[in-house]
N, CA, C, O and CB atoms as a CASP TS submission, in Angstrom:
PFRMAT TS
TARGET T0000
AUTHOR 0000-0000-0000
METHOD Language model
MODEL 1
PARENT N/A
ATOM      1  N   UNK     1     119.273  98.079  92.608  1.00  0.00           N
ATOM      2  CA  UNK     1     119.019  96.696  92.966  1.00  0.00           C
ATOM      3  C   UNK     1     118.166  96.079  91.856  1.00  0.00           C
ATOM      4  O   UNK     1     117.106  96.694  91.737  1.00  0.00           O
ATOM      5  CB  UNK     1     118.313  96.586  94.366  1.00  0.00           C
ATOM      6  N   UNK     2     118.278  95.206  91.133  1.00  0.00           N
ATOM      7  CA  UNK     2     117.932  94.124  90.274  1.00  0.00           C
ATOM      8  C   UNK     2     116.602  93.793  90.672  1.00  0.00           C
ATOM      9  O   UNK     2     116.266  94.309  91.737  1.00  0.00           O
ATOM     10  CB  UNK     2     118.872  92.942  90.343  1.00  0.00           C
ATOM     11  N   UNK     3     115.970  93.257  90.251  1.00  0.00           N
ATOM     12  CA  UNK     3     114.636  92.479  90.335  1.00  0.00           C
ATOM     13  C   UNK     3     114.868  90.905  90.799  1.00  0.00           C
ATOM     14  O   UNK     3     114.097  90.267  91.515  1.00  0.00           O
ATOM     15  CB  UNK     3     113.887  92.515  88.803  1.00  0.00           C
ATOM     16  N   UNK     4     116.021  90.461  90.266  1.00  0.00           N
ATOM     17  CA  UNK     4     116.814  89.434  90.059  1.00  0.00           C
ATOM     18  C   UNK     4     117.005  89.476  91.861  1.00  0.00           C
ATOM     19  O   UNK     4     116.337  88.818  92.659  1.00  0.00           O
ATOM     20  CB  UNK     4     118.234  89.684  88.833  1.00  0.00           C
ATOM     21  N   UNK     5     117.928  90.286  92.131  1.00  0.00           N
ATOM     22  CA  UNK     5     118.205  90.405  93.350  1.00  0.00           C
ATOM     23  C   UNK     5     117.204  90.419  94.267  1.00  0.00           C
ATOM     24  O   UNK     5     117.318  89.459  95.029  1.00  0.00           O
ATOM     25  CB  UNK     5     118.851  91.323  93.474  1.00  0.00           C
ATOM     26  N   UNK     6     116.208  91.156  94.525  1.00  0.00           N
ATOM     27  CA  UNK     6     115.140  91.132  95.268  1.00  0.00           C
ATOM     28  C   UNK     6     114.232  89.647  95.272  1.00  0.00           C
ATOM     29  O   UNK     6     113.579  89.171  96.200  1.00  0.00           O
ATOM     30  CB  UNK     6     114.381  92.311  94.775  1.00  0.00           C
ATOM     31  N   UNK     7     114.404  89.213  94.150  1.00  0.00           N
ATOM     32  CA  UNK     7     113.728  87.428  93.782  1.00  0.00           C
ATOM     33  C   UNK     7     114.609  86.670  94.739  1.00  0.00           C
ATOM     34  O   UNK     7     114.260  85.880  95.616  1.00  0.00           O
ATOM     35  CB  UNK     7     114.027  86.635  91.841  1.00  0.00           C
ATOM     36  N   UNK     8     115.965  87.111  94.359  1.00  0.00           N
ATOM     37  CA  UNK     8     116.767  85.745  95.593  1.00  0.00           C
ATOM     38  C   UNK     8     116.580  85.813  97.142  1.00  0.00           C
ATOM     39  O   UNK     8     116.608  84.787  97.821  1.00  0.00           O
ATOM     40  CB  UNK     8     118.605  85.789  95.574  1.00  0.00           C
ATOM     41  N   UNK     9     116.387  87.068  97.684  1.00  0.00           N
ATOM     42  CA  UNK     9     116.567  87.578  98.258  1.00  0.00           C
ATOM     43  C   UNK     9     115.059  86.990  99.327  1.00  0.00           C
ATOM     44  O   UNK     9     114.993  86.474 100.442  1.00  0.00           O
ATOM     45  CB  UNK     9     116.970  88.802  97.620  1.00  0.00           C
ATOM     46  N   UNK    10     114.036  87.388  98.318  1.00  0.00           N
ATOM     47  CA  UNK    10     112.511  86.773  98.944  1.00  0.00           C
ATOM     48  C   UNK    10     112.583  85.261  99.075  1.00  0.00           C
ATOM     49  O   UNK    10     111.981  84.601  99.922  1.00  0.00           O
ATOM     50  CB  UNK    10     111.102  87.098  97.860  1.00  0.00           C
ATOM     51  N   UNK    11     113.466  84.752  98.047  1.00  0.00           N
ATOM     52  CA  UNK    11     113.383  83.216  98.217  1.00  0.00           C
ATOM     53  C   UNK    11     114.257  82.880  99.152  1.00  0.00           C
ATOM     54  O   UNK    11     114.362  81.761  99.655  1.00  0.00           O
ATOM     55  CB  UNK    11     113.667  82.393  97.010  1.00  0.00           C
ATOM     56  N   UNK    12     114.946  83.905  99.423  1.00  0.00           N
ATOM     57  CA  UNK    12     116.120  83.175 100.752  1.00  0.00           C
ATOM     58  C   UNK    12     115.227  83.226 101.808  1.00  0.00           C
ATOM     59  O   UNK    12     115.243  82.152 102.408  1.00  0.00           O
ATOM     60  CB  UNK    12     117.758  84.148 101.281  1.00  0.00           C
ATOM     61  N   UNK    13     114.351  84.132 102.349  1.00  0.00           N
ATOM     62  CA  UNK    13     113.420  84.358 103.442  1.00  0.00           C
ATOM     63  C   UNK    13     112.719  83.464 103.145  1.00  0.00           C
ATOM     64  O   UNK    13     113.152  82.527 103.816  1.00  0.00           O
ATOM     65  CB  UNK    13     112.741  85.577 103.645  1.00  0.00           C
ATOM     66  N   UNK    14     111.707  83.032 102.434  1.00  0.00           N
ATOM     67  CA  UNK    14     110.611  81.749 102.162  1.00  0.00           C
ATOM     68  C   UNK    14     111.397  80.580 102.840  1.00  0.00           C
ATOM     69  O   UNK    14     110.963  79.989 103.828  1.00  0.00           O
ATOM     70  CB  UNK    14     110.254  81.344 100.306  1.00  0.00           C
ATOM     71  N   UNK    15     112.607  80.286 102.222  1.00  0.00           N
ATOM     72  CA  UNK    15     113.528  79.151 102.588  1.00  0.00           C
ATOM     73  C   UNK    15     113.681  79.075 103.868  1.00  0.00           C
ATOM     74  O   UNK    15     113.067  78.213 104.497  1.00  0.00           O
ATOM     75  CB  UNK    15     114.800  79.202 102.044  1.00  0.00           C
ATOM     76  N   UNK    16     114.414  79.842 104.408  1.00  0.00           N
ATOM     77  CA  UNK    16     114.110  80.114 105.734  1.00  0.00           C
ATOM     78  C   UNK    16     112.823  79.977 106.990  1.00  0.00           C
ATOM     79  O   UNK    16     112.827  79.181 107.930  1.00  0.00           O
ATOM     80  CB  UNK    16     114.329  81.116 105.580  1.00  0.00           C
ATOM     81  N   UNK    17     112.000  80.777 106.740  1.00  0.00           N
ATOM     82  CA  UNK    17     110.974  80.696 107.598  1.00  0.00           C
ATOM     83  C   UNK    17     110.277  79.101 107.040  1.00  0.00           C
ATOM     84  O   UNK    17     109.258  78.729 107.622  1.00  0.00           O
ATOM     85  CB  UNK    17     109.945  82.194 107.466  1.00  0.00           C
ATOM     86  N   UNK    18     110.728  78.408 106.173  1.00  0.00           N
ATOM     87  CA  UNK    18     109.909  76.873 105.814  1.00  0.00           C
ATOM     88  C   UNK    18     110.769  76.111 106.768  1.00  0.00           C
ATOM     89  O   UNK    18     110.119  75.192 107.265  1.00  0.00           O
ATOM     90  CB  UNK    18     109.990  76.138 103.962  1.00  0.00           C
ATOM     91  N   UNK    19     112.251  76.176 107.288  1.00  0.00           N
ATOM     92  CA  UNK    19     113.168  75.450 107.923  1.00  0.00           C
ATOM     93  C   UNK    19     112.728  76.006 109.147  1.00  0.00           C
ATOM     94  O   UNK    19     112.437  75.060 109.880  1.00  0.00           O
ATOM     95  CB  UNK    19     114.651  75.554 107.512  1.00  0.00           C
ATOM     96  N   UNK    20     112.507  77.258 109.814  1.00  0.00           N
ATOM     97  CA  UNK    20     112.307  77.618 110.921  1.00  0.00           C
ATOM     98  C   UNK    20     110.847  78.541 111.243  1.00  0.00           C
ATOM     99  O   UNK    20     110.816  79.762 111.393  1.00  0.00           O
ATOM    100  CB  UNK    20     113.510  78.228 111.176  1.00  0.00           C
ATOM    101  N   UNK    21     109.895  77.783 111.293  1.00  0.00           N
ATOM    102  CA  UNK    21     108.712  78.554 111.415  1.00  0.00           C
ATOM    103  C   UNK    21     108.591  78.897 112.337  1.00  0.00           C
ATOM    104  O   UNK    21     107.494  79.438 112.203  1.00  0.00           O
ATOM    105  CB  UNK    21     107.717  78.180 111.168  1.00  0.00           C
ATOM    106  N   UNK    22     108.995  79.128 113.813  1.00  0.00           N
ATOM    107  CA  UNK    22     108.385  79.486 114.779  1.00  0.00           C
ATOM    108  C   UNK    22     109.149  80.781 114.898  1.00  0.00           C
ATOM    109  O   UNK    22     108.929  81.660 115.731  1.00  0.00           O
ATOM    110  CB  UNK    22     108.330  78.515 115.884  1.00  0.00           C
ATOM    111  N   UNK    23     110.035  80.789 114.002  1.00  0.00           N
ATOM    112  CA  UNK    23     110.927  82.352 113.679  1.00  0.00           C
ATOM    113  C   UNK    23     109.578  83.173 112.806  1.00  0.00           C
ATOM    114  O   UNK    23     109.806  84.330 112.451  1.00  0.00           O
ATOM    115  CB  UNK    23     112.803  82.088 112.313  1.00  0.00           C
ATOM    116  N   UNK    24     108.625  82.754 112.577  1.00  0.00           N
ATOM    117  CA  UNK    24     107.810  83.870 111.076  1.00  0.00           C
ATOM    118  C   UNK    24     106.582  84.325 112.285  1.00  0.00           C
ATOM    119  O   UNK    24     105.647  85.096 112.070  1.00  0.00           O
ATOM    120  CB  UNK    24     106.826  82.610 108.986  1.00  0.00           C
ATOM    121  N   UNK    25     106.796  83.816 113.222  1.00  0.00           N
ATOM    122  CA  UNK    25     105.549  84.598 114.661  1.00  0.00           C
ATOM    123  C   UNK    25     105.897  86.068 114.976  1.00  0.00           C
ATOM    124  O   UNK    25     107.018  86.426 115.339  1.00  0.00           O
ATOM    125  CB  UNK    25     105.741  83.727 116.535  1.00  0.00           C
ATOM    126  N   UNK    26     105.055  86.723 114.842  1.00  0.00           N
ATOM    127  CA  UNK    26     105.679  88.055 115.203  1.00  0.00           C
ATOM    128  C   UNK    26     105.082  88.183 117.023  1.00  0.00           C
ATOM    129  O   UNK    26     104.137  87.574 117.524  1.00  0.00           O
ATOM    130  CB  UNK    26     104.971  89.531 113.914  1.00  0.00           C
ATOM    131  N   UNK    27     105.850  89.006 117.570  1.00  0.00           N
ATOM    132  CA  UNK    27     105.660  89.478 118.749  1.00  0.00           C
ATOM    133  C   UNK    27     105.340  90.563 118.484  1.00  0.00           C
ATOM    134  O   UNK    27     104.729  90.812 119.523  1.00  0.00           O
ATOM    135  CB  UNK    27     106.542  89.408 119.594  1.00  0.00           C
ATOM    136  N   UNK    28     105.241  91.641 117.773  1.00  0.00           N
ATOM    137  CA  UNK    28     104.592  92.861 117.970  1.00  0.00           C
ATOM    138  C   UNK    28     102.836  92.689 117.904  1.00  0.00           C
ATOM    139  O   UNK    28     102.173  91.691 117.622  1.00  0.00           O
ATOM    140  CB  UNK    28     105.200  93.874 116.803  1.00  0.00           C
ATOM    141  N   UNK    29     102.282  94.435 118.378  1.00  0.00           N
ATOM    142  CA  UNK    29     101.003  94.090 118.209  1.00  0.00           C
ATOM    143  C   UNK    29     100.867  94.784 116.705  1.00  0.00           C
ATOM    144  O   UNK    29     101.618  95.563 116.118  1.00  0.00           O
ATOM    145  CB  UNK    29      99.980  94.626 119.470  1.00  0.00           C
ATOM    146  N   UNK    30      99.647  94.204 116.336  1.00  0.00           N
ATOM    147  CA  UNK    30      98.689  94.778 115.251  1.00  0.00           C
ATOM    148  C   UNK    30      98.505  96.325 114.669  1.00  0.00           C
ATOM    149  O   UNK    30      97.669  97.011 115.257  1.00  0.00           O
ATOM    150  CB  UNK    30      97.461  94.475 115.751  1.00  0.00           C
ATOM    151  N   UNK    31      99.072  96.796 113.794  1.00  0.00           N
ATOM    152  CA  UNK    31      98.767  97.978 113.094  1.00  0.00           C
ATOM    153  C   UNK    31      98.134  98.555 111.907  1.00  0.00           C
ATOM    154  O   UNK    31      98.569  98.222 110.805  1.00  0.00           O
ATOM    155  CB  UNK    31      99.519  98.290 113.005  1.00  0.00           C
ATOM    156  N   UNK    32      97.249  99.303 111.990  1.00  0.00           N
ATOM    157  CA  UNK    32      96.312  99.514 110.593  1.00  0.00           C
ATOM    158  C   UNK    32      96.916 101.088 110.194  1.00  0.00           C
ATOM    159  O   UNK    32      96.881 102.069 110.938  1.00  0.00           O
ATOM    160  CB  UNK    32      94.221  99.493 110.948  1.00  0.00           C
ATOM    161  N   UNK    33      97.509 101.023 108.723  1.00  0.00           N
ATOM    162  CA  UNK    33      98.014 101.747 107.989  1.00  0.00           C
ATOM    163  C   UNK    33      96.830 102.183 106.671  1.00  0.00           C
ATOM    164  O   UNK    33      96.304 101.408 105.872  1.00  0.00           O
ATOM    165  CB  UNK    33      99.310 101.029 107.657  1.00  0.00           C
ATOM    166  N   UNK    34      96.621 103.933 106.804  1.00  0.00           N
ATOM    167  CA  UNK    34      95.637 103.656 105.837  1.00  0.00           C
ATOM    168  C   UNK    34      96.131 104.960 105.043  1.00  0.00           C
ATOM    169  O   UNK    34      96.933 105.651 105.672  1.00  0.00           O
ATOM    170  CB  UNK    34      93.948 103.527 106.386  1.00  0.00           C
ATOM    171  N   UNK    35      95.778 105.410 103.751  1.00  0.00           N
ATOM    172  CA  UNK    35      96.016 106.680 102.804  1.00  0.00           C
ATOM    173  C   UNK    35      95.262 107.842 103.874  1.00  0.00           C
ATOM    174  O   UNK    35      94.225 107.501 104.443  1.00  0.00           O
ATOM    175  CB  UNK    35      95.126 106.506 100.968  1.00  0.00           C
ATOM    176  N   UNK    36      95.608 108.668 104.015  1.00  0.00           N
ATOM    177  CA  UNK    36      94.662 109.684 104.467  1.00  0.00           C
ATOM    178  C   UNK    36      94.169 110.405 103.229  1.00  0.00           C
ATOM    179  O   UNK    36      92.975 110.691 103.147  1.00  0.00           O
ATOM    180  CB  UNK    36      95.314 110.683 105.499  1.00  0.00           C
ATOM    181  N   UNK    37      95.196 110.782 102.057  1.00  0.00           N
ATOM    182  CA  UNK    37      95.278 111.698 101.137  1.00  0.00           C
ATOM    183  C   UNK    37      95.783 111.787 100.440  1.00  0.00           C
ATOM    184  O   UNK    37      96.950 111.896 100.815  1.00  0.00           O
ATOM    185  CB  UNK    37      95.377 112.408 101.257  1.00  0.00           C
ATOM    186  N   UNK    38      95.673 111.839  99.144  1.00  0.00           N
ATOM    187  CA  UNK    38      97.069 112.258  98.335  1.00  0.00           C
ATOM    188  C   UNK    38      98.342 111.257  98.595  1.00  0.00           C
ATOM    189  O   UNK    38      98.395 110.073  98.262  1.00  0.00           O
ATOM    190  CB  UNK    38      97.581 113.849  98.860  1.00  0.00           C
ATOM    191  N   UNK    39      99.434 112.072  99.319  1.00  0.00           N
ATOM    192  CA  UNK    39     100.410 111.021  99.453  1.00  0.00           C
ATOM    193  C   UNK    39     100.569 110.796 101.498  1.00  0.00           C
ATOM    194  O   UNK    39     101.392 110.094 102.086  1.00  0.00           O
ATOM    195  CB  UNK    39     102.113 111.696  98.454  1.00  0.00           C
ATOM    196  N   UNK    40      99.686 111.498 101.989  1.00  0.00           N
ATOM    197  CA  UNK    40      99.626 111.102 103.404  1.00  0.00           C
ATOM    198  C   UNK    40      99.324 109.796 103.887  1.00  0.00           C
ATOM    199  O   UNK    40      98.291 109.168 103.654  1.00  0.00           O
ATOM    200  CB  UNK    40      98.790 111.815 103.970  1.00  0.00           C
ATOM    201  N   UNK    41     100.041 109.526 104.397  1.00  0.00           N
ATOM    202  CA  UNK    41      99.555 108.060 105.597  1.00  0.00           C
ATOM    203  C   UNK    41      99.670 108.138 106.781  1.00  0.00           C
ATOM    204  O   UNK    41     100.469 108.825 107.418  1.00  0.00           O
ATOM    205  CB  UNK    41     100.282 106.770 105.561  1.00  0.00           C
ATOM    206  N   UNK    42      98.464 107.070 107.345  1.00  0.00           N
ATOM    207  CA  UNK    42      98.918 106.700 108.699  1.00  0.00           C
ATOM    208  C   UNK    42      98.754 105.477 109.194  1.00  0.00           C
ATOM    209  O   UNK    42      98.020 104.583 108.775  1.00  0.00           O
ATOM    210  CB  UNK    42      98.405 107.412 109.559  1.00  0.00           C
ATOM    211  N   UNK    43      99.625 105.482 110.298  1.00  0.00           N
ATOM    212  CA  UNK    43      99.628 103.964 110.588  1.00  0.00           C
ATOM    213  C   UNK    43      99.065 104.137 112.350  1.00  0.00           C
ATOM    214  O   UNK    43      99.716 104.932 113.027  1.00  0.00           O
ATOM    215  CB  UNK    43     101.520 103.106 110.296  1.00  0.00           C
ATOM    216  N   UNK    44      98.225 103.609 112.837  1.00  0.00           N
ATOM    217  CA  UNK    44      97.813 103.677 114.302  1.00  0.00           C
ATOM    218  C   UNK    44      97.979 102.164 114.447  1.00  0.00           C
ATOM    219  O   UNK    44      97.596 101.211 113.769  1.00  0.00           O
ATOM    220  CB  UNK    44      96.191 104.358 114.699  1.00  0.00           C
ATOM    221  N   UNK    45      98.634 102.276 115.490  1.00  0.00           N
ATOM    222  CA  UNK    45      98.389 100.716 116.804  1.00  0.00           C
ATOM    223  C   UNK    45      97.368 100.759 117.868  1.00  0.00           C
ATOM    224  O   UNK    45      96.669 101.743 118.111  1.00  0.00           O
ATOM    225  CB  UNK    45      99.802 100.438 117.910  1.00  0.00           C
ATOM    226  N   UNK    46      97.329  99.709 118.442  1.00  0.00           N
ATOM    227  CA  UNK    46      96.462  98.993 119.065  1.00  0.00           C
ATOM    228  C   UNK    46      96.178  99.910 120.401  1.00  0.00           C
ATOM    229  O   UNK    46      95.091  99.970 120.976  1.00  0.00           O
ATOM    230  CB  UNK    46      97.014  97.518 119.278  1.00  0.00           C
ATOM    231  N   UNK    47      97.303 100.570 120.755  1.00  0.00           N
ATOM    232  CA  UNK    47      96.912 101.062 121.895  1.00  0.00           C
ATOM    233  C   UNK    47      96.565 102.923 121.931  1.00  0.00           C
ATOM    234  O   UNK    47      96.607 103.709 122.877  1.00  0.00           O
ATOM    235  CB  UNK    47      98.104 100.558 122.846  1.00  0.00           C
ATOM    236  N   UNK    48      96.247 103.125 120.554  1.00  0.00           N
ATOM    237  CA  UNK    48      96.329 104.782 120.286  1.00  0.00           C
ATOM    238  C   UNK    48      97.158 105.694 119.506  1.00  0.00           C
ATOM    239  O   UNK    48      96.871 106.790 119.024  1.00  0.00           O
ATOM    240  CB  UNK    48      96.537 105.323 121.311  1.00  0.00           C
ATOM    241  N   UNK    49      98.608 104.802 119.469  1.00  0.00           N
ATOM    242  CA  UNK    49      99.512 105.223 118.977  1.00  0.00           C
ATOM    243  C   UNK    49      99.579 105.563 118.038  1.00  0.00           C
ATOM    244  O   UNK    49      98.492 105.368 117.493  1.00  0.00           O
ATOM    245  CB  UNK    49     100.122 104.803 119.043  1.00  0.00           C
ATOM    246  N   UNK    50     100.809 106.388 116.863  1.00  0.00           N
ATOM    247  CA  UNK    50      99.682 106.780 115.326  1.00  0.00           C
ATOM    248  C   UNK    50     101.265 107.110 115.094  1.00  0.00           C
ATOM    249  O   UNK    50     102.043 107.204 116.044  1.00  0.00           O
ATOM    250  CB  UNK    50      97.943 108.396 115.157  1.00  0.00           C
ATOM    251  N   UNK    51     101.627 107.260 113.850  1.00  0.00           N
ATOM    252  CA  UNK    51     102.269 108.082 113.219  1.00  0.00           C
ATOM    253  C   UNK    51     101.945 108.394 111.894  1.00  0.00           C
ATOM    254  O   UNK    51     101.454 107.495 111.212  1.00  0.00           O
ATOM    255  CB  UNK    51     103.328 107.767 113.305  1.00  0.00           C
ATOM    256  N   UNK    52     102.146 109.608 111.352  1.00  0.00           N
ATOM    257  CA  UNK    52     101.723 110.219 110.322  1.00  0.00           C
ATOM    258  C   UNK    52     103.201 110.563 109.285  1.00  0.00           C
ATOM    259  O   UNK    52     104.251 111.101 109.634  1.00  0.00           O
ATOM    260  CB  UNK    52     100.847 111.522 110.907  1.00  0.00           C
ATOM    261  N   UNK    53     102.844 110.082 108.067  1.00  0.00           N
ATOM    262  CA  UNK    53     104.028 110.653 106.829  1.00  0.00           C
ATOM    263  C   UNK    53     103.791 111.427 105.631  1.00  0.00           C
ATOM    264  O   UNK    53     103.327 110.833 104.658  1.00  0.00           O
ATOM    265  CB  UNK    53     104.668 109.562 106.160  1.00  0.00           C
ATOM    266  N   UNK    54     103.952 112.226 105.582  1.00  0.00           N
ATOM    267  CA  UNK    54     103.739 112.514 103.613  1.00  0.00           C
ATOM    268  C   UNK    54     104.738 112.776 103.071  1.00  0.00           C
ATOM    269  O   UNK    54     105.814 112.969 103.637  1.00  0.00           O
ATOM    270  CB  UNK    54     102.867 113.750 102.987  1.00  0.00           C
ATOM    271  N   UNK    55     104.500 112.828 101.723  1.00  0.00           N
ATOM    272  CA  UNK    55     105.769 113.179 100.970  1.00  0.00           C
ATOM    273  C   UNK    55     105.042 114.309  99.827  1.00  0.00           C
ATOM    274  O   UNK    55     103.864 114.485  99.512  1.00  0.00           O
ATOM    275  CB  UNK    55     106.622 111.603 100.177  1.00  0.00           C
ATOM    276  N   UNK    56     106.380 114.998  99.358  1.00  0.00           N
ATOM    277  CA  UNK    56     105.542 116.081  97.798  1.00  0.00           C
ATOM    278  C   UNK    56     105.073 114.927  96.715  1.00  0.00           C
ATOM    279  O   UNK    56     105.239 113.722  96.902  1.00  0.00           O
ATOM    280  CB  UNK    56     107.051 117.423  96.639  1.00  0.00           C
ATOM    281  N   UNK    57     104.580 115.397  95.778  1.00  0.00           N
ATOM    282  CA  UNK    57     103.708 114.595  94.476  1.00  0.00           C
ATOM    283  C   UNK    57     105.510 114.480  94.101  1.00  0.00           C
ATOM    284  O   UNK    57     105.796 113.353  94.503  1.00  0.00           O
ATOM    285  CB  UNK    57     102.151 115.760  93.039  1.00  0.00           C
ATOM    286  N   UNK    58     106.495 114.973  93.664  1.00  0.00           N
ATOM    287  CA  UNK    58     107.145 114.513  93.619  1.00  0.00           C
ATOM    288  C   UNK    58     108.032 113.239  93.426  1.00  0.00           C
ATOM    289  O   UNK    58     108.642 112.826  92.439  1.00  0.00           O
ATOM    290  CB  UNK    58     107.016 114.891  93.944  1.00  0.00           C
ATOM    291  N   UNK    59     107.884 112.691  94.860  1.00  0.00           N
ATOM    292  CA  UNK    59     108.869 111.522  94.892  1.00  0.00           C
ATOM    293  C   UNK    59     107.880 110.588  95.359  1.00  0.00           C
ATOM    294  O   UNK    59     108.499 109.524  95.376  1.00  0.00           O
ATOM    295  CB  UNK    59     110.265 111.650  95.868  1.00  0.00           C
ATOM    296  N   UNK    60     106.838 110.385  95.704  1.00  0.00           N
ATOM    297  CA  UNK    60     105.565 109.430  96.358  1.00  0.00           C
ATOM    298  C   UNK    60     105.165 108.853  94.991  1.00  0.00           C
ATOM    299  O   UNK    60     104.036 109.177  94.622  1.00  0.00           O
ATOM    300  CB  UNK    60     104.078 110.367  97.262  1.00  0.00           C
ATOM    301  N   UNK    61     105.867 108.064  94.175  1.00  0.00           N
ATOM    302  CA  UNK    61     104.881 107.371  93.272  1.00  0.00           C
ATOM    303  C   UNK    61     104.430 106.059  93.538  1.00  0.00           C
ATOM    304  O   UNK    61     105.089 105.368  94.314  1.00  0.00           O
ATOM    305  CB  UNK    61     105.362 107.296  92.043  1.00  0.00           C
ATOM    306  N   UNK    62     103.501 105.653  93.061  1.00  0.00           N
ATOM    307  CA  UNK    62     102.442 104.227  93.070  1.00  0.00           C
ATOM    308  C   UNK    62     103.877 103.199  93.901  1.00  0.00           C
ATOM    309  O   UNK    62     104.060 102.956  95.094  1.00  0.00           O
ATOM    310  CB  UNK    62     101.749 103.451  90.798  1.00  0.00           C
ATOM    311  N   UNK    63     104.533 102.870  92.907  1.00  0.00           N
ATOM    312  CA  UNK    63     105.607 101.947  93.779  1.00  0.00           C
ATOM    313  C   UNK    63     106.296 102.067  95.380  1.00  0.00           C
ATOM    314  O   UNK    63     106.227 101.446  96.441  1.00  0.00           O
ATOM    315  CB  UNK    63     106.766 102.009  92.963  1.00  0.00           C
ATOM    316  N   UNK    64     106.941 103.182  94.871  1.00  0.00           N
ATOM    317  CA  UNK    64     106.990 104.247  96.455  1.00  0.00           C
ATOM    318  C   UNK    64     106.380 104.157  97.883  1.00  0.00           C
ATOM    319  O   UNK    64     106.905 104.027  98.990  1.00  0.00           O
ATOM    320  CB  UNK    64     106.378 105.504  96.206  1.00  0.00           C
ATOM    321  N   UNK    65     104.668 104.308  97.340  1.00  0.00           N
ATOM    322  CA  UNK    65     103.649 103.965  98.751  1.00  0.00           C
ATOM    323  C   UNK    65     103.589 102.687  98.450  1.00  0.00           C
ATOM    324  O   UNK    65     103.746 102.061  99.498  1.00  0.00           O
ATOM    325  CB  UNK    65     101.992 104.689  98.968  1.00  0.00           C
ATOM    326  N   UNK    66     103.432 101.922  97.491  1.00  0.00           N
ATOM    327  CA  UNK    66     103.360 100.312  97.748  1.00  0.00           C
ATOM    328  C   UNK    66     103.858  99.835  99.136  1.00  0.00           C
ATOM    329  O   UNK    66     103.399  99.521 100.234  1.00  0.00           O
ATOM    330  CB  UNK    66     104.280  99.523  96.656  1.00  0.00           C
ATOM    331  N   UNK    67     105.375  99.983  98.314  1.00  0.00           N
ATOM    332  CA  UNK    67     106.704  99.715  99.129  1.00  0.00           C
ATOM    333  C   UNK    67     106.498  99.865 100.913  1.00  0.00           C
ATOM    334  O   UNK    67     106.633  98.908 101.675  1.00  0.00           O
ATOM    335  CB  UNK    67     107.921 100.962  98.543  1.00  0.00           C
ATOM    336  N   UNK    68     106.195 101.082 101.293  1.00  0.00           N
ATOM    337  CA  UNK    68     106.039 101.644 102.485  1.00  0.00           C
ATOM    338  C   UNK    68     104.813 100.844 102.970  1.00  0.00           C
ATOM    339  O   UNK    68     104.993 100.420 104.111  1.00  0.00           O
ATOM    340  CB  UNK    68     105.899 103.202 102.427  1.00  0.00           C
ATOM    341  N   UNK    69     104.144 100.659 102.672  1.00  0.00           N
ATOM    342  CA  UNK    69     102.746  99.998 102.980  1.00  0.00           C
ATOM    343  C   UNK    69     103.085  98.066 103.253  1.00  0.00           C
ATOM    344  O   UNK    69     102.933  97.409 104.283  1.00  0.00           O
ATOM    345  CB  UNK    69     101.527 100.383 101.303  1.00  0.00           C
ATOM    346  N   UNK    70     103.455  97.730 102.209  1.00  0.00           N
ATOM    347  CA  UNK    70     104.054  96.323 102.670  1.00  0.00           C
ATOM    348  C   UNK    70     105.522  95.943 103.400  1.00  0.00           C
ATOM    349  O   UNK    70     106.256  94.974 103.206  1.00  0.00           O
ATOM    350  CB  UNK    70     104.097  95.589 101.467  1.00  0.00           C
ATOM    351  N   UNK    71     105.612  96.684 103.992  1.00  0.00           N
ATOM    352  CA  UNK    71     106.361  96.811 104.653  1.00  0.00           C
ATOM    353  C   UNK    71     106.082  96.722 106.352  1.00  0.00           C
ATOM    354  O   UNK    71     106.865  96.166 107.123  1.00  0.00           O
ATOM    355  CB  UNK    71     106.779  97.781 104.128  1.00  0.00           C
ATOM    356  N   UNK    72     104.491  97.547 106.868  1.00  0.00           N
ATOM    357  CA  UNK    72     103.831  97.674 107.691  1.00  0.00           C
ATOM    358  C   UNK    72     103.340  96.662 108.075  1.00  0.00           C
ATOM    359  O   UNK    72     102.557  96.677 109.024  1.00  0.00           O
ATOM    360  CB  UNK    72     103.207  98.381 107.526  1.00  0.00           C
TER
END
């Protein structure tokens, strides 16, 4: 995937949620995602809930956890 592609792609969503804002409200609750380690994370919700990921040094690079993290 292009860079190019991912640019249109964000600007199609911007475009969007500017024509329909009451679509960009989320209904879920609140989650805090944090590094535990190395390449471990976790993400816990509001009510206890948690899930945990890692990956080997391997394939977890800087972009990699970005990615996963803004995503959350």
């Amino acid at each position: 995937m292009s860079v190019e592609h991912i640019q249109q792609s964000v600007n199609g969503v911007i475009a969007y949620l500017k024509e329909n804002p009451d679509h960009a409200l989320g209904t879920s609750s609140p989650i805090t995602a944090v590094v535990d380690g190395g390449l471990k994370c976790r993400a816990t919700g509001d009510k206890g809930q948690s899930v945990v990921t890692d990956m080997p040094p391997a394939v977890g690079d800087f972009r990699l956890r970005g990615n996963a993290f803004a995503c959350c």
